[in-house]
C-alpha positions in Angstrom: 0.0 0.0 0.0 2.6 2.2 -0.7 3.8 2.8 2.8 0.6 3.8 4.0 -0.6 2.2 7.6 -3.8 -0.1 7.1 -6.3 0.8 9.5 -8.7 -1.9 11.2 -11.7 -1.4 12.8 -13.6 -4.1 14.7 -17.2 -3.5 16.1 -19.2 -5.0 18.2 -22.7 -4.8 16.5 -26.4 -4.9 18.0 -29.6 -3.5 16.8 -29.5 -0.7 19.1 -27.2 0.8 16.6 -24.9 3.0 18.8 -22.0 1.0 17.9 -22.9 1.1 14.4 -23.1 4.9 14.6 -19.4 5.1 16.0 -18.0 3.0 13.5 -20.1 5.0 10.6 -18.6 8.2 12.2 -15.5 6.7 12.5 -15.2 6.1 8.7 -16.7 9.2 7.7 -13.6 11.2 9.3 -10.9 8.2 7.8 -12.1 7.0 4.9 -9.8 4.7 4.1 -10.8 2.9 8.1 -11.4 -1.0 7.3 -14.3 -1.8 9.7 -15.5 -5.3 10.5 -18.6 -6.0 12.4 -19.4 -8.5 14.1 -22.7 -9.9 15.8 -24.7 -13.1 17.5 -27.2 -12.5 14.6 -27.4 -14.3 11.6 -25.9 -12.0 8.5 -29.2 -12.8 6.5 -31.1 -11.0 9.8 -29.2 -8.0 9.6 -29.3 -7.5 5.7 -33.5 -8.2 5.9 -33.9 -5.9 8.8 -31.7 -2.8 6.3 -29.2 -2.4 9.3 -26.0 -3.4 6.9 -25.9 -3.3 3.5 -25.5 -7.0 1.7 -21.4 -7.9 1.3 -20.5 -5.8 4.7 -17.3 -7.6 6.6 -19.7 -9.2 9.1 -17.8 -11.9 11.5 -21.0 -14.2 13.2 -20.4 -14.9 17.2 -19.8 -17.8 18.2 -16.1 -17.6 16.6 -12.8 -19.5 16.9 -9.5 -17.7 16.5 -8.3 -18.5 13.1 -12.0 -17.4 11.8 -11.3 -13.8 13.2 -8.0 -14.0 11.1 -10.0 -15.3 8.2 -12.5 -12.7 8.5 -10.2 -10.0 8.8 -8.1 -11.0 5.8 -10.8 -11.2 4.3 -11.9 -7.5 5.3 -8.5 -6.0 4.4 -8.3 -7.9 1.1 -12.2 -6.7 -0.1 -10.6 -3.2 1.1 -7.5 -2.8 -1.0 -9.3 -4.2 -4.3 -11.5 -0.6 -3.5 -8.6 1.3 -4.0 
């Protein structure tokens, strides 16, 4: 990336939203923030209920170590093909 730091962002989601208005307000002041949500609901809750948009880094709880890596690989990878 051209010596540029990656930034990572992991939040804690719930439909209350507060957390999703931190980390919406966190990317609106750095753009280029790589956030990953995660959640004990189902991805296919969130997306019918309009909270995230279908194809957001969304890591489901229960979750083991290596699919935290997975997911944030994952996250960083979708990210830099953005750019």
């Amino acid at each position: 990336m051209g010596g540029e730091a990656q930034r990572q962002f992991l939040c804690q989601f719930s439909f209350a939203g507060l957390s999703l208005v931190a980390a919406q307000s966190c990317q609106d002041l750095h753009p280029s923030l790589c956030v990953l949500y995660m959640s004990g609901y189902t991805d296919d809750a969130i997306v019918r209920h309009g909270v995230l948009d279908e194809g957001t880094a969304l890591l489901q709880k229960p979750f083991m170590p290596d699919a935290l890596a997975g997911k944030v690989r994952e996250a960083l990878d979708a990210d830099r093909r953005e750019l």
